[in-house]
C-alpha positions in Angstrom: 116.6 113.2 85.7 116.7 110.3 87.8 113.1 108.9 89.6 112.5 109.8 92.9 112.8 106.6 95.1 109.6 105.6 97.3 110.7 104.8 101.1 109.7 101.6 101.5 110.3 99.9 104.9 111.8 96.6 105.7 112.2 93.6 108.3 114.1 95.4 110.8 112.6 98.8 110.4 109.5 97.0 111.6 111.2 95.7 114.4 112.3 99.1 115.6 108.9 100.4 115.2 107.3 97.6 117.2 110.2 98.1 120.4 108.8 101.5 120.0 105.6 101.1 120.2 105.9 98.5 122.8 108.1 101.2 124.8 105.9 103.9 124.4 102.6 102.0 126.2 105.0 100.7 128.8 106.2 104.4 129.6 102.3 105.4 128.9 103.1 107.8 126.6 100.1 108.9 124.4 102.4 111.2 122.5 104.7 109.2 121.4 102.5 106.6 120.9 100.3 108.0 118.4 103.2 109.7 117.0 103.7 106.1 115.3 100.5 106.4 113.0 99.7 108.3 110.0 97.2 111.3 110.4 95.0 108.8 108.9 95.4 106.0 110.3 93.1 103.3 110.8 93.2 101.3 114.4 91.2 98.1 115.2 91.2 96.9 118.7 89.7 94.2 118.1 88.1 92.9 115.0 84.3 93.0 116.3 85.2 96.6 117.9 84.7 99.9 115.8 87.9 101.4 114.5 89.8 104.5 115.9 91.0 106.7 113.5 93.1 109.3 113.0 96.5 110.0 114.8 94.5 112.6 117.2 91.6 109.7 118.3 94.2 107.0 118.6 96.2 109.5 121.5 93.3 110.2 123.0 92.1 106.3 123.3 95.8 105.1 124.4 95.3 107.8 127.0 92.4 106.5 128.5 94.0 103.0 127.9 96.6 103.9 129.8 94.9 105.2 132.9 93.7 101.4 133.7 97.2 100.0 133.5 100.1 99.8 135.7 103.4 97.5 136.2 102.7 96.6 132.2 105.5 94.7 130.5 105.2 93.6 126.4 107.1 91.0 124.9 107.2 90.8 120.7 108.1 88.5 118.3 108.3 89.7 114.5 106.7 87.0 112.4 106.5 88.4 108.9 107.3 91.2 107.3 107.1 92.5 103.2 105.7 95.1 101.0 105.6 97.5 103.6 103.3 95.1 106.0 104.3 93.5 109.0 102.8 90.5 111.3 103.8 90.2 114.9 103.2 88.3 117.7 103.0 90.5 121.0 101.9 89.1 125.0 102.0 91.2 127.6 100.5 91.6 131.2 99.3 94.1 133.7 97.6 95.2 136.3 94.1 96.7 135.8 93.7 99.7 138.3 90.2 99.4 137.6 89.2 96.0 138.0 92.3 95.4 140.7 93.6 92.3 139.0 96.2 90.7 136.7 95.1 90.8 132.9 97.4 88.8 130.6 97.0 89.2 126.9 98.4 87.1 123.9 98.1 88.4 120.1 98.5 89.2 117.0 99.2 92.5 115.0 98.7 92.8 111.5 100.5 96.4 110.4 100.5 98.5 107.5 103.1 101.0 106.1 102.9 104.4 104.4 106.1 105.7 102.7 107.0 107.7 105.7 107.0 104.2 108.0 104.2 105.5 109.6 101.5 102.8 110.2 98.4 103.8 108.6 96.4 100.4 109.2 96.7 98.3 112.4 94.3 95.2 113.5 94.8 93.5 116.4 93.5 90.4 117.7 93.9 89.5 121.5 93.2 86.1 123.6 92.9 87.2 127.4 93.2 84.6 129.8 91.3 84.2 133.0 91.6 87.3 134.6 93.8 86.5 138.4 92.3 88.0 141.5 
């Protein structure tokens, strides 16, 4: 009997999950969003911030994420990818209903993979510049 082979993902089926991801904040979709993340999935906005977890608290965070934002547009870059991690560059901007200004954001993602190409670990790490009135 032959071994079962793991799923293990690669370069460009991190790309396609990042354009996802990317599309799904842009369209404010919590769903589809979360969808992205294991069950169990661990979320770090920010590496001085408490993590989210699970697939149910990281819909429910997007959603209020989402609230504050409108005209949002996210670039990416793929910087690295192996072993079922990936590195990624993203910027983006947007307009904070809330505060009634631009906020522009460049950062890094650090992502990791379960065998279903789910991401079960994500940091992130932003740089915000001056806020524009």
């Amino acid at each position: 009997m032959e071994a079962e082979k793991e799923l293990i993902m690669n370069g460009v089926d991190f790309k396609t999950w990042i354009k996802l991801f990317s599309q799904s904040w842009e369209d404010k979709n919590s769903a589809a969003f979360s969808d992205l993340f294991s069950i169990d999935s661990v979320y770090y906005t920010s590496p001085f911030n408490p993590p989210v977890n699970g697939r149910e608290e990281i819909r429910s965070s997007a959603e209020k994420l989402f609230q504050d934002q409108s005209n949002l547009k996210i670039n990416y870059e793929v910087l690295f990818f192996e072993n079922n991690a990936g590195i990624c560059r993203c910027w983006c901007r947007y307009f904070s209903i809330h505060k009634e200004n631009l906020i522009k954001l460049d950062g890094i993602f650090f992502c990791r993979f379960d065998k279903n190409n789910l991401c079960n670990s994500f940091n992130s790490w932003w740089n915000k510049e001056a806020e524009i009135s």
